[in-house]
C-alpha positions in Angstrom: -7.9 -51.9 8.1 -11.7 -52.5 8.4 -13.3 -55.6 10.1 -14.2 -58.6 8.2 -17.8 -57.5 8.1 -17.7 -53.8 7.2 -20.8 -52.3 6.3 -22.0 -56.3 5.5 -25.9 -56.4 5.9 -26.4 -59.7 7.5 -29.7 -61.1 8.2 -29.4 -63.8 11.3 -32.6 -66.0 11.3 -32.7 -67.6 14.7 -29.9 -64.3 16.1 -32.1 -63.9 19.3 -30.8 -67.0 21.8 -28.2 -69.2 22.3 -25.5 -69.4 18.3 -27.6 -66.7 16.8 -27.1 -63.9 19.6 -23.7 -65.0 20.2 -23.1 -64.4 16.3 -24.9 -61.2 16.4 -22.7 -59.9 19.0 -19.5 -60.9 16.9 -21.0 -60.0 13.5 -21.6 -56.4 15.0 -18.0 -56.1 16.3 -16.9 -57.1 12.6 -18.7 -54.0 11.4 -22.0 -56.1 10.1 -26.0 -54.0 9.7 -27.8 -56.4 11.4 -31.6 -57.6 11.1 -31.8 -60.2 13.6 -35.1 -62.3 13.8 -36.0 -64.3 17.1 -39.1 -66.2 17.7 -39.8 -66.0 21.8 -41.1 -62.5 22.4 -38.0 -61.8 25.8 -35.3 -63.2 23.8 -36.3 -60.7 21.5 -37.1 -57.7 23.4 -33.8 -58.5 25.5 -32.3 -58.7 22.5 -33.9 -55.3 21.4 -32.7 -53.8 24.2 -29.1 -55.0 23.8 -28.7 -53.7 20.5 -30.9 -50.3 21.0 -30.5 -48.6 17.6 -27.6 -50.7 16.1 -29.8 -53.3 15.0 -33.4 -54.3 13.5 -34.9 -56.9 15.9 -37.9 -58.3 14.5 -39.8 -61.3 16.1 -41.1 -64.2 13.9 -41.8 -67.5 13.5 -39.2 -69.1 10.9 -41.3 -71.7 9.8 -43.4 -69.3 8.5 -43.2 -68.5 5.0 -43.3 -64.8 5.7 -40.9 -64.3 8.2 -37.9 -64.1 6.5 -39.0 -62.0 3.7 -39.8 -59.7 6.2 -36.6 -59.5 7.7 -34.9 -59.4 4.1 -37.9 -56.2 3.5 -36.1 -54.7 6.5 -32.5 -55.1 6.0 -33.1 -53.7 1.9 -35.3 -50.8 3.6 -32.9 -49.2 5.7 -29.7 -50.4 4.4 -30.4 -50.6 0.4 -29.8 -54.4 -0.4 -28.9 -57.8 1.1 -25.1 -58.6 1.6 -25.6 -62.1 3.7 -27.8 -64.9 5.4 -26.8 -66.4 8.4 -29.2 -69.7 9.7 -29.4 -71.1 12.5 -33.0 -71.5 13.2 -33.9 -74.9 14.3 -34.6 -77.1 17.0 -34.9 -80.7 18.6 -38.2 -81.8 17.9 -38.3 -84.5 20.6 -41.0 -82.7 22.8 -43.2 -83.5 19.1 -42.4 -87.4 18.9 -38.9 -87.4 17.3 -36.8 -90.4 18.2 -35.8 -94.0 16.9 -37.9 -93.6 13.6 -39.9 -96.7 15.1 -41.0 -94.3 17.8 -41.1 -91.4 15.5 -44.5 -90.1 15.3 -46.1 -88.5 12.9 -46.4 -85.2 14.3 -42.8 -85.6 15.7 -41.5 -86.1 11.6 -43.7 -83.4 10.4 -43.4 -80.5 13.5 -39.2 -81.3 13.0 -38.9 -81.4 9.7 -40.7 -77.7 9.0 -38.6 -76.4 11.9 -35.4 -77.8 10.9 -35.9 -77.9 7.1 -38.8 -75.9 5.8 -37.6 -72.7 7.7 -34.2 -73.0 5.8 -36.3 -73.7 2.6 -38.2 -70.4 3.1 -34.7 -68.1 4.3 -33.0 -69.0 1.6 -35.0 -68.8 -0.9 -35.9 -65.3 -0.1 -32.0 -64.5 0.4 -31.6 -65.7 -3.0 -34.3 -64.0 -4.9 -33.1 -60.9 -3.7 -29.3 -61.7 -4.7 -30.8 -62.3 -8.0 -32.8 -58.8 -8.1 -29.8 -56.8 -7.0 -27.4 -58.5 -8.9 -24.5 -58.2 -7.0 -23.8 -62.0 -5.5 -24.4 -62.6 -1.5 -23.7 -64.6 0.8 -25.8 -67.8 2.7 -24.7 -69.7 5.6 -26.6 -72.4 7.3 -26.4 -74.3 10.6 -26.9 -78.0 10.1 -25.5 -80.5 12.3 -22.5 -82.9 13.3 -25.5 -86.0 13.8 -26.3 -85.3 9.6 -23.4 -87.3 8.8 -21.8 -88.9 12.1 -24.6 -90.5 14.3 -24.4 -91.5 17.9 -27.2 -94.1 18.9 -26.6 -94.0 22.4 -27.5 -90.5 23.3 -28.9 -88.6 20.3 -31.1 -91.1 18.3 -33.3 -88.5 16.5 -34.2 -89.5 13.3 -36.2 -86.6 11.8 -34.0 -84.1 13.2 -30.7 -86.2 11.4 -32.7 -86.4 8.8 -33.9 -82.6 8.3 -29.7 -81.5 8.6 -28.6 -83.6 6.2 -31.1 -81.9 3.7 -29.9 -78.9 4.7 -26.3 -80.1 3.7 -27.8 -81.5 0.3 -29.9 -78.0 0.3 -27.0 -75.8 0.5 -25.0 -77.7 -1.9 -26.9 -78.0 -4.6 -27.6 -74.0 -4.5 -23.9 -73.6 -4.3 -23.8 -75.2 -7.9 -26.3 -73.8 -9.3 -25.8 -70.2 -8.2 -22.2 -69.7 -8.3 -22.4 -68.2 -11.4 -24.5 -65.7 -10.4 -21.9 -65.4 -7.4 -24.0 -66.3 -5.2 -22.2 -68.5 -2.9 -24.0 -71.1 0.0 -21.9 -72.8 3.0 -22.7 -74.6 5.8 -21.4 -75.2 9.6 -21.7 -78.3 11.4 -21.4 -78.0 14.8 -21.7 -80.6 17.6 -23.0 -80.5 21.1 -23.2 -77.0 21.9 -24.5 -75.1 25.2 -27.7 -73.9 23.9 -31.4 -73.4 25.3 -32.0 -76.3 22.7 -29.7 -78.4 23.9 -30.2 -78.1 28.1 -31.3 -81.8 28.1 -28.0 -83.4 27.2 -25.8 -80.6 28.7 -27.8 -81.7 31.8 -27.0 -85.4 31.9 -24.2 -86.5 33.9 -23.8 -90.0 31.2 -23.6 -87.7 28.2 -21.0 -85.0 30.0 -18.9 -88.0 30.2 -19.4 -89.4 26.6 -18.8 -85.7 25.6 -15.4 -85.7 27.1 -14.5 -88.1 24.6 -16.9 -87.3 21.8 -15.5 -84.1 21.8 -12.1 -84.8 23.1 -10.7 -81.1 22.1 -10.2 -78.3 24.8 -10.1 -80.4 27.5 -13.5 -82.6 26.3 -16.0 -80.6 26.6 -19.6 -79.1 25.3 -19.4 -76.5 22.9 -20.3 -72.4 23.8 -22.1 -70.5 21.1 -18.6 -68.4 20.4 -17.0 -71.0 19.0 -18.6 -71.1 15.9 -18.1 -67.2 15.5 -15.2 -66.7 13.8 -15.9 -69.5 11.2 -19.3 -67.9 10.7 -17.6 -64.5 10.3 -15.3 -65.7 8.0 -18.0 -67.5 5.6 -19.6 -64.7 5.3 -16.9 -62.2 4.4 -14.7 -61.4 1.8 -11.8 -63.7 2.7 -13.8 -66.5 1.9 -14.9 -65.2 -1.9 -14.0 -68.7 -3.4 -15.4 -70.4 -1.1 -18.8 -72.6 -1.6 -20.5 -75.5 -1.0 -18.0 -76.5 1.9 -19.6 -78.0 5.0 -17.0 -76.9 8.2 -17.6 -79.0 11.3 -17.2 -77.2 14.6 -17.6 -80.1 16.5 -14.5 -80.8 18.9 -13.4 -83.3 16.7 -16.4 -85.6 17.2 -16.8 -86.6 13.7 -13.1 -88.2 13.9 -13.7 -89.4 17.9 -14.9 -92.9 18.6 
């Protein structure tokens, strides 16, 4: 029997750190052709180094409007087509001004929105145009966010940044309606509090370690690692999940159903 990805090309926007390399590592176990596009330059020549031949690393900006063509370039250039998108590029943008939208400034609502939102805008689009020109259906997944739809004031009062995930969710499932004819299909995970570089603030804190071990009450209470969104991504991605779109699948430790 082959693995769930089997000869899948899968581009990871955002594969270099933190849930992107940890899905890269998975996806390449399932059998997936990777491209895998980081934007600091040792995540990606670690990451380089890591995968040696069995990968393309490329290192971009995904904000920019030509990154992720590139990447798509890439992955049709060795490999022949397009299969899947996976991403997860994004970021807090409180080091910008995000907050309380009181507090928000305007550089804090414009630098988080383009990270969080525009560089989904651009990704997908290009996944989708090429879909379209091949003409064989694909595969998208993006990463939004647990605080899109279940807020917690206390600890994570970031306005834009809610705000830019819970476009991605209105995003992804308005291309899941529209392109599901063409077989296109566009899901979304929604993790919470994970262990990533992004997140070293709050996983940091002694007062939100103890709000996560009842936040996230599962597993003993605890943060999330990067793994534990791979086999939902894997399977999102695959074949299994053929008649599956528009779905938004919280990895979250049960926060959204935790007090």
């Amino acid at each position: 029997m082959h693995p769930p990805l089997f000869e899948k090309v899968v581009v990871i926007i955002g594969g270099t750190s933190g849930i992107g390399r940890s899905a890269a590592r998975a996806f390449h176990k399932a059998g997936a052709n990777l491209v895998i596009v980081g934007l600091d330059a040792t995540s990606c020549d670690e990451t380089a180094a890591e995968f040696s031949r069995k990968a393309i690393v490329q290192c971009g900006d995904a904000a920019h409007p030509d990154t992720a063509p590139g990447a798509i370039a890439a992955s049709v250039e060795r490999h022949g087509r397009l299969d899947a998108l996976y991403h997860v590029a994004g970021g807090s943008g409180r080091r910008y001004g995000d907050g309380p939208i009181h507090e928000v400034t305007d550089e804090g609502w414009a630098r988080t929105l383009d990270l969080n939102l525009g560089s989904v805008f651009f990704s997908n689009r290009a996944a989708i145009r090429q879909f379209l020109a091949q003409g064989t259906g694909g595969a998208i997944l993006n990463l939004a966010s647990v605080l899109a739809y279940s807020p917690s004031p206390p600890h994570f009062a970031t306005h834009a940044y809610a705000t830019a995930k819970s476009a991605v969710i209105g995003l992804s499932r308005s291309m899941a309606a529209h392109y599901a004819s063409a077989n296109i299909r566009v899901n979304v995970l929604a993790p919470g509090l994970v262990d990533t570089p992004m997140a070293q603030r709050a996983a940091n804190d002694p007062s939100i370690q103890r709000f996560i071990r009842t936040k996230q009450p599962l597993d003993g209470g605890r943060i999330g690692a990067p793994s534990d969104l791979d086999d939902a991504a894997i399977f999102l991605l695959s074949d299994a999940a053929r008649f599956c779109t528009g779905q938004v699948l919280a990895i979250d430790g049960g926060w959204s159903v935790s007090a």
